[in-house]
C-alpha positions as CSV (number, residue, x, y, z in Angstrom):
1,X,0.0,7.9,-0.7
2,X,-2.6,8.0,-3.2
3,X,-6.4,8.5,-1.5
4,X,-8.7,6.4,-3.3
5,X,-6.4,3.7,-2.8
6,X,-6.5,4.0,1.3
7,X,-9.9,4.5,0.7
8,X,-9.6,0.9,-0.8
9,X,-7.7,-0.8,2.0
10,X,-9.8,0.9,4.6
11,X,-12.8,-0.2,3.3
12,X,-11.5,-3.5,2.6
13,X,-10.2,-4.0,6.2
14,X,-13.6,-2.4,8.0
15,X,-15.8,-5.4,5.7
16,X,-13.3,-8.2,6.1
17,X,-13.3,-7.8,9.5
18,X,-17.4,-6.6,10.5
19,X,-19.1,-8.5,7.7
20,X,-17.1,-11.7,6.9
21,X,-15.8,-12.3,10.4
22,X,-18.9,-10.7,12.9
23,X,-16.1,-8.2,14.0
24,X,-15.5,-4.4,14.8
25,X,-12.7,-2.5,13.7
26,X,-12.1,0.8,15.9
27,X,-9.9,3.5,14.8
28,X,-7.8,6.1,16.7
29,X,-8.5,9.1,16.8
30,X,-6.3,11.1,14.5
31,X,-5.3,13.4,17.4
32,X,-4.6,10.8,19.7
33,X,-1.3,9.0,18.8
34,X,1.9,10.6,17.0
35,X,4.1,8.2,15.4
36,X,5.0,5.5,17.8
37,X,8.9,5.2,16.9
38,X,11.3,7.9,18.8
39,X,14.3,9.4,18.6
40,X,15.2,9.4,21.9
41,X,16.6,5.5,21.9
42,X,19.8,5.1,19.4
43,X,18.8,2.1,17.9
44,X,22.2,1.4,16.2
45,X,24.2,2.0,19.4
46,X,21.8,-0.3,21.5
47,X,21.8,-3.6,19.2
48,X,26.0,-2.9,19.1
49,X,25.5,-2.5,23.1
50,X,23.8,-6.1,23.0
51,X,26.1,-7.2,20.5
52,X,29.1,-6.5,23.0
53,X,26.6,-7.4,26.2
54,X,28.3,-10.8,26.9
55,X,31.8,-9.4,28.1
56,X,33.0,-11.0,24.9
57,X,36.6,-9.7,24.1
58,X,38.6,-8.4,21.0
59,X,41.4,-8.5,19.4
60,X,43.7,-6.7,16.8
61,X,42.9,-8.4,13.4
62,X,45.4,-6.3,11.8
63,X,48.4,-6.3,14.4
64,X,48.2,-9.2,16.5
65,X,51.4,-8.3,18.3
66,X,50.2,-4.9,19.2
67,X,51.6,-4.1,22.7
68,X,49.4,-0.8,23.6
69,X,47.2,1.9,22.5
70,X,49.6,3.5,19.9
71,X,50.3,0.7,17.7
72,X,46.6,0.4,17.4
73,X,46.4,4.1,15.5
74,X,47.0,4.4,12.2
75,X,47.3,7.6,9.8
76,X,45.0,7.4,6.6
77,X,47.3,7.3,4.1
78,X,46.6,10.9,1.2
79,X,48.4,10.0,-1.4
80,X,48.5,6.8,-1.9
81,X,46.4,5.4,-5.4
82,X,43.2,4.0,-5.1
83,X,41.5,1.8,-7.6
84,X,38.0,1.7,-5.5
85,X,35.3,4.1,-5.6
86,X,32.4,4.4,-3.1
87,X,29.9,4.7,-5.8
88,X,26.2,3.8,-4.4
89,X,24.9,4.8,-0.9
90,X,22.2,3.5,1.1
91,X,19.3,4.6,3.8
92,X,16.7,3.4,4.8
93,X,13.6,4.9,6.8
94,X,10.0,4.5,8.7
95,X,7.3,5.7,10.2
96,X,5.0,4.0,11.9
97,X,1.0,4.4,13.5
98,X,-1.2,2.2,16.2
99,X,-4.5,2.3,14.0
100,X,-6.7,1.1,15.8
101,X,-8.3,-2.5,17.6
102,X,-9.4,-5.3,16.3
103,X,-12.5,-6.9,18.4
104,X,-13.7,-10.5,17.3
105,X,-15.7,-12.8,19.2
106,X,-14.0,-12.3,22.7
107,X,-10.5,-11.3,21.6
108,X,-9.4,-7.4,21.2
109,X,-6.0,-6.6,19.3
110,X,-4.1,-3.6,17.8
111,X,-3.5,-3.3,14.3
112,X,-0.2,-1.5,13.6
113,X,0.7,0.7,10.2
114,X,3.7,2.2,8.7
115,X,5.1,3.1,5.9
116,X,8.9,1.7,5.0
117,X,11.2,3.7,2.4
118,X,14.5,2.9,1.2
119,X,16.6,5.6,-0.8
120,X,19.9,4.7,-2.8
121,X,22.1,7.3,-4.4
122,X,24.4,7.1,-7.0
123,X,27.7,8.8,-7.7
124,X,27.7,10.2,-11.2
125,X,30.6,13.0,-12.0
126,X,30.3,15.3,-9.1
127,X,26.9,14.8,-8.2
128,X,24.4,12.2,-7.1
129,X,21.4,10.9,-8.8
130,X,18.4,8.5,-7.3
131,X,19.4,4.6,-8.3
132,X,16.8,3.0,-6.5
133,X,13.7,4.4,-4.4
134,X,11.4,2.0,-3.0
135,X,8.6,2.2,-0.7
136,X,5.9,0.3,0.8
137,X,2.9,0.1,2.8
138,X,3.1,-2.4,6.0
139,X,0.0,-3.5,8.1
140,X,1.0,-5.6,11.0
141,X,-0.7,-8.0,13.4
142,X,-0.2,-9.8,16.8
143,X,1.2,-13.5,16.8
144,X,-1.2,-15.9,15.4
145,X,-1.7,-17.8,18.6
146,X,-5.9,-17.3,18.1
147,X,-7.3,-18.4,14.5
148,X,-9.0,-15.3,14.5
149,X,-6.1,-13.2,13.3
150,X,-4.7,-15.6,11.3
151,X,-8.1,-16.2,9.2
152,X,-8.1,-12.0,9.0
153,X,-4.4,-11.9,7.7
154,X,-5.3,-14.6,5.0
155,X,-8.4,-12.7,4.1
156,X,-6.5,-9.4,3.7
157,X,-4.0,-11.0,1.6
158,X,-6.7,-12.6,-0.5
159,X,-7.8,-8.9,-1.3
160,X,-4.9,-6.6,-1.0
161,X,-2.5,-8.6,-1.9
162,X,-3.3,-9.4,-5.7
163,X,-4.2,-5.4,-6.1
164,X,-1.3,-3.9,-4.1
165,X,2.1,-5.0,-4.3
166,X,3.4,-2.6,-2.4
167,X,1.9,-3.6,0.5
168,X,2.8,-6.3,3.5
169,X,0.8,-7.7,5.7
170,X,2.6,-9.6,8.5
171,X,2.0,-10.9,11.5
172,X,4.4,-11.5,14.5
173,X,6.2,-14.8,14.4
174,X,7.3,-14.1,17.9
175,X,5.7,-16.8,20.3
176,X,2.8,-14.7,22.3
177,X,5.0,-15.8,25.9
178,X,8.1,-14.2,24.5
179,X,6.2,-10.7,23.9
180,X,6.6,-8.1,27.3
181,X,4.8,-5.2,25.1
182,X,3.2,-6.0,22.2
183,X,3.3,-2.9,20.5
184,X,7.1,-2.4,20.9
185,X,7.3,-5.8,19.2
186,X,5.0,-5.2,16.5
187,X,7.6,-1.7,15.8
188,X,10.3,-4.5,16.0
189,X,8.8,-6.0,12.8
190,X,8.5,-3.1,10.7
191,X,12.1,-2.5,11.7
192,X,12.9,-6.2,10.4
193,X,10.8,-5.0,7.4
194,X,12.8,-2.4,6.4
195,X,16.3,-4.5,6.7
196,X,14.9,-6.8,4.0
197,X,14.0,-4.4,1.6
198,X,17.3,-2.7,2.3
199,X,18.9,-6.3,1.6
200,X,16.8,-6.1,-1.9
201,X,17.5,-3.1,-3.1
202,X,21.2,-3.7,-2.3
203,X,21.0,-6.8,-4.7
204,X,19.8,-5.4,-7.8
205,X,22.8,-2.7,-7.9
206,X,24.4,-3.6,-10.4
207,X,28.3,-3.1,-9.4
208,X,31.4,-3.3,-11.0
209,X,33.9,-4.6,-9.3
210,X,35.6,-1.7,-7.9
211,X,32.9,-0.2,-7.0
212,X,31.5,0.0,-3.3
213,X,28.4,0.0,-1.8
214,X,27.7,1.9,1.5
215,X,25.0,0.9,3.9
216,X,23.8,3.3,6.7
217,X,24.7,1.1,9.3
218,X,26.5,-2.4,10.1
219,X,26.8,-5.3,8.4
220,X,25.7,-8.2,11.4
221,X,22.1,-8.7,9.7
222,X,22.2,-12.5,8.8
223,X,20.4,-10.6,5.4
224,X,23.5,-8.4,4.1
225,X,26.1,-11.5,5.4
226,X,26.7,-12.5,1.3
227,X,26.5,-8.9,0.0
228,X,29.8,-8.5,-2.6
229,X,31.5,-5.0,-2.2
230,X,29.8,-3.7,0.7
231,X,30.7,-2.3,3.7
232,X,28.6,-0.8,7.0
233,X,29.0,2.6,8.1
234,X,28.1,3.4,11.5
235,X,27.3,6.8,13.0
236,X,27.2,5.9,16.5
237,X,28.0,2.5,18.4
238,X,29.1,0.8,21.4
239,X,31.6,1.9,24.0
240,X,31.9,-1.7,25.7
241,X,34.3,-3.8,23.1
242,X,37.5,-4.3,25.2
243,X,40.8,-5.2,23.1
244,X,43.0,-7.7,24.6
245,X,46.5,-6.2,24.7
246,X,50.0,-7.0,25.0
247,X,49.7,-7.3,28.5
248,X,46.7,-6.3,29.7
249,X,43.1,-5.4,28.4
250,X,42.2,-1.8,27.0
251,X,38.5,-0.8,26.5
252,X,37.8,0.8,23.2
253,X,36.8,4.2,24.3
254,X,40.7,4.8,25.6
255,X,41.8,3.8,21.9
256,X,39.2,6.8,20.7
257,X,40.5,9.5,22.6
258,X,44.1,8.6,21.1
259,X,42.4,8.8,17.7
260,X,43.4,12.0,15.6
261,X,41.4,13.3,12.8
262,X,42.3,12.0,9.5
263,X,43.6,8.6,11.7
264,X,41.9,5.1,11.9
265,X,42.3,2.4,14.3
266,X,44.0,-0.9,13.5
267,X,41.2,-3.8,12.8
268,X,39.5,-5.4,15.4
269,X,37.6,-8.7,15.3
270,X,35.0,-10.0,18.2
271,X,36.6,-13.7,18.9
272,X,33.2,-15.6,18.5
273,X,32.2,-13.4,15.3
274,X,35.7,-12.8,13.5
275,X,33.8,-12.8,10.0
276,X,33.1,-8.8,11.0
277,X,35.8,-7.2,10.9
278,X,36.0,-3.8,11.9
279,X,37.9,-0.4,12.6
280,X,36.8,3.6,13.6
281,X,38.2,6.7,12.0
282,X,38.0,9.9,12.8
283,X,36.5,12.6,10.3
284,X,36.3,15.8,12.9
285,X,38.9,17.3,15.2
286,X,37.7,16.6,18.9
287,X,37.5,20.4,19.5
288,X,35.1,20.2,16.7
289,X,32.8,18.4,18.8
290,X,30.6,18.0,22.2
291,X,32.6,14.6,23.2
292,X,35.7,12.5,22.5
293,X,33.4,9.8,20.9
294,X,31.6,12.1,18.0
295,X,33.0,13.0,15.0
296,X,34.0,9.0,14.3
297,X,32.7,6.5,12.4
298,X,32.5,2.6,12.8
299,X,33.5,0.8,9.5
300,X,32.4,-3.0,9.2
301,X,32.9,-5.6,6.6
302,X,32.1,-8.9,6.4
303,X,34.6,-11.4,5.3
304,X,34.4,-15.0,5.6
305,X,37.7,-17.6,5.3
306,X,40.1,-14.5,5.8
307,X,42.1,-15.6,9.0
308,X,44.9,-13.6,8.9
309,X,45.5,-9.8,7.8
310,X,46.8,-10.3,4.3
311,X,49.1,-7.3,2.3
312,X,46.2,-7.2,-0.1
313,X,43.4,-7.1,2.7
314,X,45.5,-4.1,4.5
315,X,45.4,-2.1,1.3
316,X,41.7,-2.8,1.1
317,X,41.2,-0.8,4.8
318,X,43.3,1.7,3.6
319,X,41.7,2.6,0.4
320,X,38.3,2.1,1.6
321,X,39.5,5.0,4.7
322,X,41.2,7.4,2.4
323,X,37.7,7.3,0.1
324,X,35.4,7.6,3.2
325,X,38.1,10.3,4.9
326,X,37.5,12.3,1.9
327,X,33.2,11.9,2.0
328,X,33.7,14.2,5.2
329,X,33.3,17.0,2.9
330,X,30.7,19.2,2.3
331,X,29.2,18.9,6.2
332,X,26.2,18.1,6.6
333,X,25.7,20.7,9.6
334,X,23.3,21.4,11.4
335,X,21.8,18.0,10.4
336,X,21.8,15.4,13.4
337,X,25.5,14.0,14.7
338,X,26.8,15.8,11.8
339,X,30.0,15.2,12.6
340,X,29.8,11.8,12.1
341,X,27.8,12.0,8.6
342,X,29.7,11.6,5.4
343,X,27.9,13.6,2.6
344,X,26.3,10.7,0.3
345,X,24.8,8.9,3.1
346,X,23.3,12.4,4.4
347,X,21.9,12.3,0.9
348,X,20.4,9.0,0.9
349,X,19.0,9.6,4.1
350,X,17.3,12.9,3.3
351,X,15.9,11.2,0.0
352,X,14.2,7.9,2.2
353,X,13.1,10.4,5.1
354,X,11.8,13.4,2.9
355,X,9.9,10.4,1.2
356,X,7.7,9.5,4.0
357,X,4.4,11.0,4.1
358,X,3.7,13.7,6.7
359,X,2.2,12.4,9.7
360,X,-0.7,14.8,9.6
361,X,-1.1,14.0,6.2
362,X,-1.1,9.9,7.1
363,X,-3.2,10.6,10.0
364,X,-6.0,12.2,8.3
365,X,-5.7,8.9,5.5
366,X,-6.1,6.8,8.3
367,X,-9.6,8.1,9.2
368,X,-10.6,7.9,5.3
């Protein structure tokens, strides 16, 4: 993040909001709030949690008839030809900072900042290469229940806006009633943020038709829904999709702990979302790991009009496991749920994260 440029937007802001709008703008103190987002909260495993919250059940997409846990395991095939080729990975990342209040008239409200990165690779030979690497500024504001912060986002769009295209400046769309804690919400948006500059970066790769596109992540995002040749990889998820069997019902994590490494489960389908369809393998031994749920991955793709599990749809699954069987080497220890990561998307994330600038060093820009 360049200096003289915050210096621009900070002064901007500051006369925007004290000399156009009879205003004050107070900043944090750098040593008083750390990045708001944590790691503590699996984001990916909570929205599948709420995905699955309704008791909905599932079924097997691929063997309809299946009567119990073993015919819903499957070996990767190792040999078998495969015409696909995983060839761009994606990541996305962000940090994000309470700056300060906004007081006008009689009405006081935060102003939250962030910066969003998103980091594709690029399989070339034996090695990866940067495809795409964008990033951007985000400034974000309360609903715009009071016409004082929508006449201050209009004003700072009027400014910033023609200067800085990198920069966004949003405010919540979310009814004011609707909002338990404001700042959560206003993290909520940069989230959002980031999913639709994922979504853009995704459509100007320019993809042959064999060639896949990996996204950090699932697929449910209304955004990615008409994506060609992509598919969702998920590090962690839910535990509470339940399969309806033969002749009774069998919660997903008893199908996991049949899972072998170097195995994959038959495809599921949620019956009132049967456009995702979507199956686990298993990359690590379970010895290799602290639980019977790490070491596997969640595969998702979405496929529209396919209501039954054609030959050519089958070979599809098992080319696309095979290719993301083999990603499970080199390991990415000691990195975070390791035994989960495939290699490229390791890369893309360490190219959107180590693109972030340091918190101190965004702190201390803050206060410019």
């Amino acid at each position: 993040m360049d200096k003289m440029v915050f210096s621009d937007i900070s002064q901007n802001i500051e006369r925007i909001v004290k000399d156009e709008m009879g205003g004050d703008f107070i900043q944090t103190s750098v040593k008083d709030y750390p990045p708001l987002e944590t790691e503590i909260i699996d984001y990916e495993q909570r929205m599948d949690d709420a995905f699955f919250s309704k008791g909905e059940k599932c079924k097997s997409f691929e063997i309809p008839n299946a009567k119990g846990v073993a015919d819903m395991i499957i070996d990767i095939p190792s040999t078998a030809p495969t015409n696909l080729t995983l060839k761009y990975f994606l990541d996305g990342s962000f940090r994000t900072y309470y700056w300060g209040d906004v007081e006008i008239n009689n009405l006081s409200f935060p102003v939250i900042v962030g910066e969003t990165v998103v980091g594709v690779v690029k399989r070339e030979n034996k090695g990866f290469k940067t495809a795409a690497l964008s990033k951007k500024l985000n400034i974000v504001l309360p609903p715009e229940t009071y016409q004082e912060i929508k006449e201050l986002r209009e004003k700072l769009l009027n400014v910033l806006d023609q200067k800085y295209s990198w920069i966004n400046i949003v405010a919540l769309e979310k009814d004011q009633a609707e909002i338990n804690e404001l700042r959560t919400a206003m993290l909520g948006k940069i989230r959002a943020i980031l999913h639709n500059e994922e979504r853009e970066e995704a459509s100007k790769l320019q993809k042959g038709s064999e060639e896949i596109l990996v996204i950090d992540g699932d697929l449910r995002k209304d955004i990615f829904a008409n994506l060609p040749g992509t598919i969702g990889l998920a590090k962690s998820f839910s535990l509470k999709p339940v399969i309806v069997g033969w002749s009774h019902d069998i919660p997903v994590p008893k199908v996991l702990r049949y899972l072998k490494k170097g195995q994959r489960t038959c495809v599921f389908i949620k019956e009132d979302a049967s456009q995702y369809k979507f199956w686990y393998i298993r990359l690590r031994d379970i010895d290799e790991c602290e639980n019977y749920w790490q070491g596997i991955v969640k595969v998702e793709v979405n496929i529209k009009n396919l209501d039954k599990a054609t030959a050519d749809f089958i070979d599809y699954v098992n080319q696309i496991s095979r290719l993301i069987y083999e990603e499970r080497i080199p390991s990415s220890f000691p990195q975070k749920r390791w035994a989960s990561h495939i290699y490229p998307i390791s890369v893309a994330e360490r190219l959107a994260k180590n693109s972030l600038t340091s918190p101190h060093a965004f702190r201390q820009l803050l206060k410019i």
